[in-house]
KOLGUPA-570504 format. One line per 8 residues: number of its first residue (from 1); their letters; for each residue x, z negated, y negated of N, C-alpha, C. Coordinates in nm, 3 decimals. Layout:
N
NUM = A = X,Z,Y,X,Z,Y,X,Z,Y | ...;
This chain:
202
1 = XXXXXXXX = 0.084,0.000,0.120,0.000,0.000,0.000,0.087,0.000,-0.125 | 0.050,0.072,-0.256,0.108,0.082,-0.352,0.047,0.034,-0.478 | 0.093,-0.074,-0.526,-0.018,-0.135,-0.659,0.072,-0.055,-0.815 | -0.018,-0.022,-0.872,-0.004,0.048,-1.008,-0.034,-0.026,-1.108 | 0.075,-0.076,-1.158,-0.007,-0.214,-1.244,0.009,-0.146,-1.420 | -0.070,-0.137,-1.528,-0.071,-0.101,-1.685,-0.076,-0.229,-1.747 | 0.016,-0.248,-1.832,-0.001,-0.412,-1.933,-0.100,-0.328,-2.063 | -0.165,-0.451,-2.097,-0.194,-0.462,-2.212,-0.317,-0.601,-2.247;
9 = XXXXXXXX = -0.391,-0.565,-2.340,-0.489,-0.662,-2.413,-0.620,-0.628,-2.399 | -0.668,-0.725,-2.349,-0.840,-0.703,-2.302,-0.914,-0.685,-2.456 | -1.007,-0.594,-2.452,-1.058,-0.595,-2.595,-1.069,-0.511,-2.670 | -1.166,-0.427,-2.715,-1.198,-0.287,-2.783,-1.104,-0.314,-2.875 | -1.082,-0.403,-2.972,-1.004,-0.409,-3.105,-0.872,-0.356,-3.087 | -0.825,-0.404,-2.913,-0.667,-0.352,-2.889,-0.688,-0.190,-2.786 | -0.760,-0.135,-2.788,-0.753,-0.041,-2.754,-0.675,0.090,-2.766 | -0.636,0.145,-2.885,-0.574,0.172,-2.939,-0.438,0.171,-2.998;
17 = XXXXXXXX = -0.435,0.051,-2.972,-0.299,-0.004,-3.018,-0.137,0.038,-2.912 | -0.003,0.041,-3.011,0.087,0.071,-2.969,0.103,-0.046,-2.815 | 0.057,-0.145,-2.784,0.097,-0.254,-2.692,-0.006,-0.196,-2.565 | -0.089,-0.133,-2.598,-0.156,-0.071,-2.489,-0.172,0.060,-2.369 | -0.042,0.107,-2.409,0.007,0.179,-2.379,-0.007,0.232,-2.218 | -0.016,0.107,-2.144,0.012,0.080,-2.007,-0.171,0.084,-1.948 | -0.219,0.017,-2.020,-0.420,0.065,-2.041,-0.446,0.203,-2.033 | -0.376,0.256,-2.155,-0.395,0.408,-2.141,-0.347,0.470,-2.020;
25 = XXXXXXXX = -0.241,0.457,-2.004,-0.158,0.541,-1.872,-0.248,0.501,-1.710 | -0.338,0.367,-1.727,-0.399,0.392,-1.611,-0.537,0.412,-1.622 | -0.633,0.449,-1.770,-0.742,0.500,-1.768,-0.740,0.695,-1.730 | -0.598,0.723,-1.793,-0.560,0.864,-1.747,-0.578,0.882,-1.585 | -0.516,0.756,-1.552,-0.468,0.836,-1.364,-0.621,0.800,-1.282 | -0.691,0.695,-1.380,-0.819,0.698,-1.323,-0.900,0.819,-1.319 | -0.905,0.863,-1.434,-1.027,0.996,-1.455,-0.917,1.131,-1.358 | -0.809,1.093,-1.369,-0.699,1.240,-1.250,-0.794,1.204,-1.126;
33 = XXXXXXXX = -0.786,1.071,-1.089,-0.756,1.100,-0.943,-0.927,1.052,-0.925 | -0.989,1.026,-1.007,-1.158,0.987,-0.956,-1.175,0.868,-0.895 | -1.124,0.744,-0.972,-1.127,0.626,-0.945,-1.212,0.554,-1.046 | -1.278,0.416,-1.043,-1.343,0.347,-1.143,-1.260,0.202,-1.109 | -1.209,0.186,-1.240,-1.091,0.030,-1.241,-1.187,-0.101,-1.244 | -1.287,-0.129,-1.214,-1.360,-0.222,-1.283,-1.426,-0.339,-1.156 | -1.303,-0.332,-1.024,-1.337,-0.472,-0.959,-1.297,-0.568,-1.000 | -1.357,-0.702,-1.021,-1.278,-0.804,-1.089,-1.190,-0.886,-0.920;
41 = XXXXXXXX = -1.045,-0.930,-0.990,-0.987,-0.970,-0.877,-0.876,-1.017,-0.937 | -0.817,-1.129,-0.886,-0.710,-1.183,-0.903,-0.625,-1.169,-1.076 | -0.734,-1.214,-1.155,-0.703,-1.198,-1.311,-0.674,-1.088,-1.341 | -0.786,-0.992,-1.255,-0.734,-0.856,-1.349,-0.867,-0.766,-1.299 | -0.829,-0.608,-1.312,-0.977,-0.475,-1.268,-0.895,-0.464,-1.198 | -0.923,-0.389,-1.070,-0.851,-0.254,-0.982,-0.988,-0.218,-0.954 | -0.930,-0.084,-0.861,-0.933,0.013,-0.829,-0.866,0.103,-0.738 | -0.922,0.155,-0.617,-0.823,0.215,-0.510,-0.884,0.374,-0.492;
49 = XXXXXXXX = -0.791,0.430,-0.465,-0.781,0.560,-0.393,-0.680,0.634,-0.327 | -0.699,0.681,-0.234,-0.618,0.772,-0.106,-0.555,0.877,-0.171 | -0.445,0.906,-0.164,-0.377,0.985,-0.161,-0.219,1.002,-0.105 | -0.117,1.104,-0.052,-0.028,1.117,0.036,-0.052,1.031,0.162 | -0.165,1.048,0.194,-0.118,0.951,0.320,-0.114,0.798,0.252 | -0.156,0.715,0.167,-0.142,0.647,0.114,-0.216,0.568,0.080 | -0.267,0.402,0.023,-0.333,0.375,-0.037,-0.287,0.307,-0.142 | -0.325,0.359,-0.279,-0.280,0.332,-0.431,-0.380,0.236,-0.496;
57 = XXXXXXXX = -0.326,0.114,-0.581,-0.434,0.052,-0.630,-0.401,0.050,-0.750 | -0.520,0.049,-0.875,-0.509,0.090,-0.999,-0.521,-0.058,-1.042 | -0.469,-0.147,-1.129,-0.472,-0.241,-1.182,-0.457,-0.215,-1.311 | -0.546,-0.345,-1.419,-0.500,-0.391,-1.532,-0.567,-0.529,-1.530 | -0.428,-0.588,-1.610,-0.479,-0.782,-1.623,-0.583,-0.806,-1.720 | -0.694,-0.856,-1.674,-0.756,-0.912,-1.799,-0.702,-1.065,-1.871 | -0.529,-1.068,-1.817,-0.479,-1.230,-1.923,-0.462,-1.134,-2.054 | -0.460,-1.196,-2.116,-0.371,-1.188,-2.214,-0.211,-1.110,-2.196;
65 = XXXXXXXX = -0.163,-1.040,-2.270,-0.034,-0.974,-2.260,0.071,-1.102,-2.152 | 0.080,-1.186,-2.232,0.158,-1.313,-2.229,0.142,-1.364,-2.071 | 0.018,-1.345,-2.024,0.016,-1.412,-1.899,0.019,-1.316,-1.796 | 0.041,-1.156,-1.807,0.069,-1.072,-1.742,0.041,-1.083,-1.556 | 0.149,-1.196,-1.608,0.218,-1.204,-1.437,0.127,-1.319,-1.358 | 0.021,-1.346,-1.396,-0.066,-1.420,-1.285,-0.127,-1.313,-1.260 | -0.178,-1.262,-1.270,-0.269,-1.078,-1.229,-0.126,-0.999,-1.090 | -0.069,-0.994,-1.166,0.074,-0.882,-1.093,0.107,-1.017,-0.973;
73 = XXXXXXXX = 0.124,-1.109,-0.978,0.143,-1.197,-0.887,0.062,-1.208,-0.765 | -0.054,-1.256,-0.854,-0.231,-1.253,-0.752,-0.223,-1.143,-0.677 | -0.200,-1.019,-0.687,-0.241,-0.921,-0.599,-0.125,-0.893,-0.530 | 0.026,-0.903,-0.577,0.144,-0.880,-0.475,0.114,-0.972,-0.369 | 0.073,-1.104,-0.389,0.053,-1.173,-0.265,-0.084,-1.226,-0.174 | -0.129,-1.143,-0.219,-0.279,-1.174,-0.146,-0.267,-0.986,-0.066 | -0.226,-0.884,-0.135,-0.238,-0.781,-0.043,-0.095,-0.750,0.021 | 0.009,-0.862,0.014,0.132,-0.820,0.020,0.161,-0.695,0.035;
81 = XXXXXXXX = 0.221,-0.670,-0.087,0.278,-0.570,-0.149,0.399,-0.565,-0.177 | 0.515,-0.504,-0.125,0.638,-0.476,-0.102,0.658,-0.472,-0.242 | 0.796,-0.525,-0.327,0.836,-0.545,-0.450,0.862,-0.364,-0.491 | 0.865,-0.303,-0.399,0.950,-0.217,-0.383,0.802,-0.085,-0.385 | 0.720,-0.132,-0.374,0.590,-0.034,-0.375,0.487,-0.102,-0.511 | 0.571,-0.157,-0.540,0.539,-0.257,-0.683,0.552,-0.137,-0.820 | 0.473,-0.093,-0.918,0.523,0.018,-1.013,0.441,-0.068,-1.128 | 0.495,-0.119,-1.231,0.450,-0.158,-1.376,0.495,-0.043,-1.507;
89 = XXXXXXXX = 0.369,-0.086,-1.562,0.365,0.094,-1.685,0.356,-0.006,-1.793 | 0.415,0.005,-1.882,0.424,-0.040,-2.022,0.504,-0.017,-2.172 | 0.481,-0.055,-2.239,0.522,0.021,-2.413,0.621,-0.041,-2.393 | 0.739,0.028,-2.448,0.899,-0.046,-2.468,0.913,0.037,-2.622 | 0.995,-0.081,-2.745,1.032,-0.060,-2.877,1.150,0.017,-2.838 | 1.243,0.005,-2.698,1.356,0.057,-2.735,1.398,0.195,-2.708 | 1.244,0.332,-2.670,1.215,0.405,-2.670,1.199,0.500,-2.775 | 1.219,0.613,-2.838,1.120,0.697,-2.903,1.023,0.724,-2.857;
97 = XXXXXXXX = 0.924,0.733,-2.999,0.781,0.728,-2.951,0.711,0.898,-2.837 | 0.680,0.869,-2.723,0.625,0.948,-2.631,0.729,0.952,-2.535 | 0.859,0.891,-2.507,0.971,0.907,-2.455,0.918,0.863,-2.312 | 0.956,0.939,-2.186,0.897,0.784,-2.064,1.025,0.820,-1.988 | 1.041,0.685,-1.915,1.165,0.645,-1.851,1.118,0.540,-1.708 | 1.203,0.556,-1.596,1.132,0.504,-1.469,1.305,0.461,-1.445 | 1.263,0.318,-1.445,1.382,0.258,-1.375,1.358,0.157,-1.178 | 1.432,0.166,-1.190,1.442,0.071,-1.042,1.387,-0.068,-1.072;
105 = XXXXXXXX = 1.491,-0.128,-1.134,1.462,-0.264,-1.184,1.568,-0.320,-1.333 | 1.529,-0.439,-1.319,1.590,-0.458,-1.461,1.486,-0.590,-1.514 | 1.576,-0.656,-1.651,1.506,-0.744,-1.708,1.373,-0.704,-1.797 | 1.341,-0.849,-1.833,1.196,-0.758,-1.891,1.191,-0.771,-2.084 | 1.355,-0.770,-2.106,1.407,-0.731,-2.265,1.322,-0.822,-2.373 | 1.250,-0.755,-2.445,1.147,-0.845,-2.556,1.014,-0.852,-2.493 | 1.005,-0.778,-2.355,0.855,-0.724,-2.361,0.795,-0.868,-2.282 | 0.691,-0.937,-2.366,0.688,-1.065,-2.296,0.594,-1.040,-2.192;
113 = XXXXXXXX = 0.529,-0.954,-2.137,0.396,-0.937,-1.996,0.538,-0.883,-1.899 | 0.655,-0.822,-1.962,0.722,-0.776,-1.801,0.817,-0.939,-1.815 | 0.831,-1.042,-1.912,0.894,-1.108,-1.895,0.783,-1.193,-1.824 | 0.661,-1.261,-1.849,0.574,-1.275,-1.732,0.577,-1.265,-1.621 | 0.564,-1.123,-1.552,0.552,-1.101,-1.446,0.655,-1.138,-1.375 | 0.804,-1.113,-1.396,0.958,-1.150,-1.385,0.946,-1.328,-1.350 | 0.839,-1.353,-1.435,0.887,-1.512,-1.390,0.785,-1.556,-1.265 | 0.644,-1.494,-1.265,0.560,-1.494,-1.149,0.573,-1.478,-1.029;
121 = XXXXXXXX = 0.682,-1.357,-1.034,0.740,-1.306,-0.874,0.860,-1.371,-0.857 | 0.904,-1.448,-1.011,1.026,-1.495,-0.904,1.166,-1.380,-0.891 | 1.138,-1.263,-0.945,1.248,-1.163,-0.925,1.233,-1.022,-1.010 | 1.369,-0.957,-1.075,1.284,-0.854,-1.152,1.313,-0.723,-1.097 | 1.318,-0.745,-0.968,1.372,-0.626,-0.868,1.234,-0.547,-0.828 | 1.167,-0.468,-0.925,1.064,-0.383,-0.865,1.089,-0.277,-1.000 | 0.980,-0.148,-0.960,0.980,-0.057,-1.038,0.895,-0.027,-1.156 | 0.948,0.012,-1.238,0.866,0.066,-1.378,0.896,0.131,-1.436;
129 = XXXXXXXX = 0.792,0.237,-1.552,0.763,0.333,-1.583,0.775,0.260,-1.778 | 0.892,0.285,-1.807,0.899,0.249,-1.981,0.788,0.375,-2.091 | 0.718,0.339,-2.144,0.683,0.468,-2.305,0.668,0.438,-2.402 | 0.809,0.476,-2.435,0.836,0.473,-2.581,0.738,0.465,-2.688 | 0.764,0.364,-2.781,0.655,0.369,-2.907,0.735,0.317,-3.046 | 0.865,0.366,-2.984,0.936,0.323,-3.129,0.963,0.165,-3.212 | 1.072,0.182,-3.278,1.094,0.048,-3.359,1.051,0.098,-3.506 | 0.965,-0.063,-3.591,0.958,-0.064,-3.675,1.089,-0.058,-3.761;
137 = XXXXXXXX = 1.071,-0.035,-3.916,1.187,-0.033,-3.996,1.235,-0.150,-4.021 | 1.110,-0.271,-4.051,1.112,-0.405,-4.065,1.101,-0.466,-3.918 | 1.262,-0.492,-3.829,1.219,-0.567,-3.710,1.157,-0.706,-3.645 | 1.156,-0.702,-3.786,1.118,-0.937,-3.815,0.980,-0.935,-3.786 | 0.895,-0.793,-3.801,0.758,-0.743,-3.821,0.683,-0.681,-3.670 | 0.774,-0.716,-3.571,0.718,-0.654,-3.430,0.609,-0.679,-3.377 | 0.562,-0.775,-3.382,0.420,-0.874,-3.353,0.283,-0.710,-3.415 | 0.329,-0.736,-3.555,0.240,-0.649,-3.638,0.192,-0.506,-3.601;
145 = XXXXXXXX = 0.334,-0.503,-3.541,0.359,-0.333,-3.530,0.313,-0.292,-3.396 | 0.338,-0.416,-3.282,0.305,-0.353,-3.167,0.147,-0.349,-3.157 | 0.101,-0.431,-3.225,-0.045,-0.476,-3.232,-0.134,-0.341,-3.320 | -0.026,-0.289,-3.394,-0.119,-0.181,-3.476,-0.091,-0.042,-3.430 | -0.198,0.077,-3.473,-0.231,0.159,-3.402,-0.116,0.298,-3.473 | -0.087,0.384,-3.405,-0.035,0.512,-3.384,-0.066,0.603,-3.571 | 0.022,0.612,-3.571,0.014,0.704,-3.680,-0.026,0.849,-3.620 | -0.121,0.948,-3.725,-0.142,1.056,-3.658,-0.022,1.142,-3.585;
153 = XXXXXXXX = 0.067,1.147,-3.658,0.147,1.234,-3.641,0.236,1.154,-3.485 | 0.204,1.056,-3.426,0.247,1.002,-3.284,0.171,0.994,-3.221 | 0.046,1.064,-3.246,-0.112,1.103,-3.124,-0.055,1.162,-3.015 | -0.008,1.328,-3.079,0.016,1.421,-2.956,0.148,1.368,-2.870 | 0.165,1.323,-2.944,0.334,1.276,-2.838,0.279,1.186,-2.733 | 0.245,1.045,-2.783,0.161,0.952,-2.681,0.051,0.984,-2.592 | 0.006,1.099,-2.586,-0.110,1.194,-2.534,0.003,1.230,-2.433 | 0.073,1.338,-2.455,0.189,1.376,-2.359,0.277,1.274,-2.254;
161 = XXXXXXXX = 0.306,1.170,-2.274,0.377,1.055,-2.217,0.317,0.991,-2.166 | 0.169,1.010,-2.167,0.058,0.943,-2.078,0.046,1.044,-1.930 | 0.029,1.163,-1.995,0.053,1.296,-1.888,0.147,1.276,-1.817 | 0.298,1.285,-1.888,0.424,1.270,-1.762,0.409,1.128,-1.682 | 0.360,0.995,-1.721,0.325,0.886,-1.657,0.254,0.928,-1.533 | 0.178,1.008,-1.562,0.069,1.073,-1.439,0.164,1.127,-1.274 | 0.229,1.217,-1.372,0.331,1.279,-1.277,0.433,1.176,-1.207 | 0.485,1.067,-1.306,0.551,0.988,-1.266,0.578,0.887,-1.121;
169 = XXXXXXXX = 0.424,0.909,-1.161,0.373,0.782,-1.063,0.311,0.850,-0.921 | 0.288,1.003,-0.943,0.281,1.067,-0.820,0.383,1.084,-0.718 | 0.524,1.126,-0.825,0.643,1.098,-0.774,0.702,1.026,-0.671 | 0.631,0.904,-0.755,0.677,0.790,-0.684,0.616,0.714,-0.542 | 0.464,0.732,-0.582,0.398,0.749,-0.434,0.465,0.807,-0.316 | 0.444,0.998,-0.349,0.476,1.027,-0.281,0.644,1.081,-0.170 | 0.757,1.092,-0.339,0.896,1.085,-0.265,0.991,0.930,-0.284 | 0.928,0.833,-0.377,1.015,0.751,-0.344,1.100,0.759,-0.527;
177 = XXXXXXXX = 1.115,0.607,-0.558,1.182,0.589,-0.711,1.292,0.696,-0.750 | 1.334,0.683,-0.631,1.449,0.756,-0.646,1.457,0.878,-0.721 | 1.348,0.983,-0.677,1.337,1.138,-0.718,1.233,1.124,-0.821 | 1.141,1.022,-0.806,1.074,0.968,-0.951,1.148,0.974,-1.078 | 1.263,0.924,-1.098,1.347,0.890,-1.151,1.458,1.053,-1.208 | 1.485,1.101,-1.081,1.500,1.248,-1.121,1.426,1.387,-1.228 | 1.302,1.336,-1.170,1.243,1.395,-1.200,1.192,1.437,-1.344 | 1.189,1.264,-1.383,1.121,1.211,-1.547,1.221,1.181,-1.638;
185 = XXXXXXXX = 1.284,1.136,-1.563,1.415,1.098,-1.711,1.527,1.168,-1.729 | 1.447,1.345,-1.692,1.563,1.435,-1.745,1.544,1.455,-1.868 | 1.662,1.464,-1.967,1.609,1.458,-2.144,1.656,1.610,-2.134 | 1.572,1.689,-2.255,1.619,1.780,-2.281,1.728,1.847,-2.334 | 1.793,1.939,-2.332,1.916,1.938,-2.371,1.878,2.076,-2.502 | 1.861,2.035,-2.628,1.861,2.098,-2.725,1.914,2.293,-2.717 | 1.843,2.384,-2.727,1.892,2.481,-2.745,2.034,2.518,-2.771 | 2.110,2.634,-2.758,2.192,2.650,-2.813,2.160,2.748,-2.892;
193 = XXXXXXXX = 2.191,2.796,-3.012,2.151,2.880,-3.113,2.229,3.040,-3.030 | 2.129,3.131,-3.050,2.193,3.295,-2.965,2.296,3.339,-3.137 | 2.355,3.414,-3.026,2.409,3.488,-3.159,2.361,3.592,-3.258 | 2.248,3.630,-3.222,2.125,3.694,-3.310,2.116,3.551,-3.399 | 2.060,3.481,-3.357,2.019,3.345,-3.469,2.148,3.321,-3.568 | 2.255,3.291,-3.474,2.383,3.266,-3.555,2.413,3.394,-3.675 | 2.371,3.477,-3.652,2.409,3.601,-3.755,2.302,3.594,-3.842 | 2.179,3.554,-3.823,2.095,3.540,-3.897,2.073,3.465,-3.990;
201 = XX = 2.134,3.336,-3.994,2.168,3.198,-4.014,2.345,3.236,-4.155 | 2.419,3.308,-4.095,2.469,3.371,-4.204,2.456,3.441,-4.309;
């Protein structure tokens, strides 16, 4: 079994918001794959559906950001769930905004729901899916910033990084972090200008 866990904040008001990031990325894979998230269970919604040979469960905590990890806890050990078939989706500042990144494991930095969960399980050896939402200019101001919503001009990007999340997490189902990881966190490598352009450019 594979649990899909999204952080964020219960509550139309945070809907929107840069901290919800991980909400969004699993209302997307809900309407992909034709799932409804809305069993209540172990401080949080899921939601299951079949696919690779597989069974995937869609989670989000209804704690609070902060308490993350009684939700991600509750269900690793009541359906034991391998740390390792474990996948958490959430907003990281130390991203550009729409950026997504899939690591193995790792600490859980400023983000206090992966520092949560980290202290719930006891270990921060499972997998996740980072999307970028940028640092404020004023960093003393993070509270504010993660809490407030997307400037237009970071719609289509965060629209897109919800998409590759999609892919991400198919990845990972079906070949394993490893090629997950291949797959998503190739960055692009900027054009090189042709020499038509370069002459043009003169």
């Amino acid at each position: 079994m594979y649990l899909i866990v999204g952080l964020g904040n219960i509550g139309s008001k945070y809907d929107m918001t840069r901290h919800n990031m991980g909400f969004q990325a699993i209302d997307h894979l809900s309407k992909k794959k034709g799932v409804t998230v809305n069993k209540k269970e172990k401080n949080g919604l899921t939601g299951v559906y079949r696919e690779f040979g597989e069974k995937i469960m869609l989670a989000k905590p209804t704690t609070f950001m902060n308490n993350s990890g009684l939700c991600v806890s509750g269900l690793v050990n009541f359906y034991e769930v391998p740390l390792e078939n474990l996948l958490i989706i959430y907003d990281d500042i130390d991203l550009a905004p729409g950026d997504v990144r899939i690591r193995q494991h790792g600490s859980g930095g400023t983000h206090n729901g992966m520092r949560s969960i980290i202290q719930s399980l006891g270990s921060p050896n499972f997998p996740r899916i980072r999307i970028g939402i940028g640092k404020p200019e004023d960093c003393s101001d993070l509270v504010n910033y993660v809490l407030g919503c997307f400037a237009k001009s970071e719609l289509l990007p965060m629209e897109d990084a919800v998409i590759e999340v999609s892919r991400g997490v198919d990845y990972f189902v079906k070949d394993g972090v490893d090629l997950a990881m291949n797959q998503i966190n190739v960055r692009k490598k900027p054009e090189k200008p042709t020499a038509t352009a370069i002459e043009e450019n003169n």
